[in-house]
N, C-alpha and C positions, 0 to 999 in steps of 0.2 A: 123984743124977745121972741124966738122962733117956736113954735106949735110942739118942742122938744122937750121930753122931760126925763129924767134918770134918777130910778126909784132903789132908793137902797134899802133891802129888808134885814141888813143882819149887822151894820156897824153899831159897836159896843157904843159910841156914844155920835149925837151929832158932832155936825162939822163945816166948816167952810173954807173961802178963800184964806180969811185970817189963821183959821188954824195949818195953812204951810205957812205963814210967816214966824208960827209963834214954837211951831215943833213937836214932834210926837203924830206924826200922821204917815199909815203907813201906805205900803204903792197903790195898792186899788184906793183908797181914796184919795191920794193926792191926783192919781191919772185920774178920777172922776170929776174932781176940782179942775184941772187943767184941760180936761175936753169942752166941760161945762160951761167956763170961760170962755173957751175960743167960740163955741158954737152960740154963746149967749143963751142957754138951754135953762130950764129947771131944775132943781135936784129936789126930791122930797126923800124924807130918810125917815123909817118907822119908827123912831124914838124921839123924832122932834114935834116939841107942842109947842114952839113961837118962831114968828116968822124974821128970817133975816137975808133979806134983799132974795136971792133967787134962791136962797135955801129955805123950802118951807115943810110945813107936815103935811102928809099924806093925804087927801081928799081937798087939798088947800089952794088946786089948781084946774081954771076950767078950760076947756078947749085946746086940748091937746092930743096932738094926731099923730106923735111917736112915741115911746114908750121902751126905755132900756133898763132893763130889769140887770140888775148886778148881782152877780156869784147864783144865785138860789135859783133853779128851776122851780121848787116848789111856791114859790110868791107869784109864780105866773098867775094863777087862778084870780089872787087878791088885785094884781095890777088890772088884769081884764075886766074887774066889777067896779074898780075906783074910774077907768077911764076907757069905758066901752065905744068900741068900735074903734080907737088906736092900733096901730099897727106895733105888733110885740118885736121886739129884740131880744135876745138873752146875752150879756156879754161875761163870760165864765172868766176869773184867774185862778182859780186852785187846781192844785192836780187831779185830776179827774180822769179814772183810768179803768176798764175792767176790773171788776171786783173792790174799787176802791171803797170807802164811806162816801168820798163826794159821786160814785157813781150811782151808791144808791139814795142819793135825793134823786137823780135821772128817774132811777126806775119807779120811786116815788110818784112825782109827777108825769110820769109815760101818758097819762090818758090824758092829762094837759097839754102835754107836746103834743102829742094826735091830733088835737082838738084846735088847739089856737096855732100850730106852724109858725112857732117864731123863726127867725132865722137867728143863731146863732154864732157870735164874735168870740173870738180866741186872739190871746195876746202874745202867740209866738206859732210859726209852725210844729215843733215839737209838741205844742198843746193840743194844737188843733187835730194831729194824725190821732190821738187816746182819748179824744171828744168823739169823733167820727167812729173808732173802734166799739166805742161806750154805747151810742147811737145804733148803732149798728145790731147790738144783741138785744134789741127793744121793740119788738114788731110795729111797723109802722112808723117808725124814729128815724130810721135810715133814710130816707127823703127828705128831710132837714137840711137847709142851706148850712152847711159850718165855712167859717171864713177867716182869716187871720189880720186882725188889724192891732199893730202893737202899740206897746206904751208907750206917752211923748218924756220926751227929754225939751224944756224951753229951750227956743231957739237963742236965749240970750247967753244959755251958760254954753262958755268956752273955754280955753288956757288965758290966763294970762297972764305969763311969767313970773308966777308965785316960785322964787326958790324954793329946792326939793331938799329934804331934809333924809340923808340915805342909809339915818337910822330910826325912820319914824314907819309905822305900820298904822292902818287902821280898821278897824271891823263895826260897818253901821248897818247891818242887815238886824232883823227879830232875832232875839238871841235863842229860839226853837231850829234856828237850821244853823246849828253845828258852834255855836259861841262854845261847849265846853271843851268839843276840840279841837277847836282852833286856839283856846288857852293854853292846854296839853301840846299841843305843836309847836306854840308862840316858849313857852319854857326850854323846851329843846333847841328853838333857836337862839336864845340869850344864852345859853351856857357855850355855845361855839363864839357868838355875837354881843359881849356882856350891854355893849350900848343902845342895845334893839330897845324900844319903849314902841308900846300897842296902846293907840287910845281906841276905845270902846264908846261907842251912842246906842242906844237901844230906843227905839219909835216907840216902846212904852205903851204897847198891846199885849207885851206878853213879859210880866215878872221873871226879871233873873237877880238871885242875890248877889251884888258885890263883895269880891272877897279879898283881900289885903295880898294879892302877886306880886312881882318886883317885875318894874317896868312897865307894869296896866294902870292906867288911866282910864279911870270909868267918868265918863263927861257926860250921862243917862240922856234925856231928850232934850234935843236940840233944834233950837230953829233951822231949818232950811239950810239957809244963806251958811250957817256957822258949821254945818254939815258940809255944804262945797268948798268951805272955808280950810277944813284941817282935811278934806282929800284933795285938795291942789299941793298942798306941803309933802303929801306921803309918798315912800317911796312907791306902794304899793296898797290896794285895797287887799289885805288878806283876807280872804273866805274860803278856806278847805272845805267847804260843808257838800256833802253827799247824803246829811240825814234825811233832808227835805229838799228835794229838788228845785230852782227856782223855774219858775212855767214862764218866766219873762229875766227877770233879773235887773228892775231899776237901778238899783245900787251900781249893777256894772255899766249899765249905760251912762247913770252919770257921771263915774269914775272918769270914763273912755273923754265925756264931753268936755272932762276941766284938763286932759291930757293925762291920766294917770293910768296906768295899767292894774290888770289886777289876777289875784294867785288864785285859780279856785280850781274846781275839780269836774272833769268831762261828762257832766249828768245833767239832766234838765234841759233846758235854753241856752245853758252856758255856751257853747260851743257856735250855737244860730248867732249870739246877739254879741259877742269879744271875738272871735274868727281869726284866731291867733294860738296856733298851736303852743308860743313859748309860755303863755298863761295857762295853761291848762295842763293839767295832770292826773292821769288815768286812775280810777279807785280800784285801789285792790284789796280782795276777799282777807287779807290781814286785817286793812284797816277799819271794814267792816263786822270782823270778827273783835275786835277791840272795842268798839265803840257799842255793839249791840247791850254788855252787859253794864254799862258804866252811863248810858245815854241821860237817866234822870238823878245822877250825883250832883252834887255841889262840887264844885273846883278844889277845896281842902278832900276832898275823899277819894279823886282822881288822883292824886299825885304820886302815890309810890306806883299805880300801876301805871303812869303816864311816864314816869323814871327807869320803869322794867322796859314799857315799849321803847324805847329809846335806845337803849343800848342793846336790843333787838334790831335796831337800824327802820323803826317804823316812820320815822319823821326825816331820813336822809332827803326824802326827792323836795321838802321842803327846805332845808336849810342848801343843799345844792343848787338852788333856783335863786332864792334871797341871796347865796353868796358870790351868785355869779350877776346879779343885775345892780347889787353894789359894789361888785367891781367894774361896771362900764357897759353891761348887758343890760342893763332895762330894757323893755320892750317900749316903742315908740305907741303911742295910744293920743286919739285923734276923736270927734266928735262926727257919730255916726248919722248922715243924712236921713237913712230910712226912720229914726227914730223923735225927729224936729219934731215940736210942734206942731209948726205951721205944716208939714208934710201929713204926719195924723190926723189932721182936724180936717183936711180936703178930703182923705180916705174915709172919714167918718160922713163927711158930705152926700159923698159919691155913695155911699152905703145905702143912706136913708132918702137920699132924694132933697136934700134940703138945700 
């Protein structure tokens, strides 16, 4: 076991290897699970009180001389009294941006950052340029190493000639970035496309109620494996979501890895981590003017106004895209090197010295 340990202070519940096999695990902990692996490292997580194999509680490990503190600048304090004289990491996935709420844990912890100099990991450059901004209006924070080392994708998941189904859709991201309109969208496409069926996984961190649609298949948290399973079949990973930007985008990377392309929208990392203009489609001030007053509806209470947008022409550039990649247009989608494994876990090497 390497002198590496990765301290999680805010996951809703522990976790481990077994929970990606079993489902319901979202990206920051499955990529903590899978660097942890590779690196043979530690993980201790503030909510666990019994030990299971490298995942233990917090104080439950001695002689440890790195130290990667996940999402929370504010736990820096506690990681430095549990394991003094470790060299700190901070490695950040949520949007963290000037004036954001995640910026003001930053400015919370500022005199921590002053103090302990961690160097700070970022899982996409798009994240990394609103971390460095963020840093930046914090006197003394701007001298912070920020750095970009992204999520892995295993090296094992690839195509492998699973027939494509080129009326099947899927949506497996947290259903807070953008499941109600991408419901409202997925509607307007079956009434041009009556065969469209959208199956639905949800990683099951964050409650959405299922609601009786035509053509939605809610299949809630899913192992892993049964995850890569029904996006190797899809035409398409649909994700229009502009609500919440993704700072990385696992879900598209592992789309890309099993050969699948996917529909989403030019915000976030999107554009760094799919690098395929025919997936990507611009958000316009309509479809944010739509969604601002509707964002915490139920799907039955979206509908007539998701019916009004419609025939306003709001969902054309979607059903224009889906009807031209089942007629012969799919975009060819390939599994992305920089994001392997085995490619991350030397970059995490090289990082820490290990």
């Amino acid at each position: 076991m390497t002198p590496l340990l990765f301290f999680d202070p805010l996951c809703p519940r522990p976790y481990g290897e077994a929970s990606l096999r079993a489902g319901g695990l979202a990206g920051t902990e499955a990529s903590t699970v899978r660097i942890a692996e590779a690196l043979d490292a530690w993980v201790a997580q503030h909510n666990r009180t019994t030990a299971e194999g490298r995942y233990r509680p917090p104080g439950a490990v001695a002689h440890v001389r790195h130290v990667v503190v996940l999402r929370d600048p504010r736990a820096l304090r506690d990681a430095a009294r549990l394991f003094p004289g470790a060299r700190l990491t901070l490695w950040v996935h949520d949007r963290i941006e000037p004036g954001s709420s995640r910026a003001r844990w930053f400015s919370a912890a500022a005199a921590e950052l002053r103090r302990l100099g961690p160097d700070i990991v970022c899982v996409s450059d798009y994240q990394r340029e609103r971390v460095a901004a963020t840093l930046a209006r914090l006197p003394g924070c701007g001298r912070l190493a920020v750095r970009r080392i992204y999520n892995p994708v295993d090296d094992a998941i690839l195509p492998d000639g699973t027939p494509v189904d080129p009326a099947k859709l899927v949506f497996f991201s947290s259903p807070n970035k953008g499941l109600g309109y991408a419901l409202d969208a997925f509607r307007a496409l079956r009434r041009r496309m009556p065969d469209l069926h959208l199956s639905v996984g949800n990683p099951g961190y964050k409650s959405f109620a299922a609601a009786d649609l035509a053509g939605v298949e809610w299949l809630g948290s899913l192992p892993h494996a049964r995850v890569l399973e029904e996006s190797r079949a899809a035409l398409c990973a649909f994700n229009p979501n502009f609500v919440i930007p993704e700072t990385f985008g696992l879900v598209f990377a592992e789309a890309h890895a099993v050969g699948t392309p996917v529909l989403t929208h030019d915000c976030g990392a999107a554009r760094e981590v799919l690098g395929d203009e025919e997936q990507l489609l611009p958000v316009r001030l309509a479809q944010r003017a739509y969604e601002a007053p509707l964002h915490r509806l139920a799907p039955p209470w979206r509908a007539l106004p998701a019916r009004l947008a419609d025939r306003c022409g709001l969902f054309d550039p979607y059903i224009e895209r889906i009807e031209r990649w089942r007629a012969g247009g799919r975009p060819r989608a390939r599994p992305d090197a920089r994001f392997r494994l085995s490619v991350v876990a030397a970059e995490w090497r090289n990082h820490l010295g290990i």
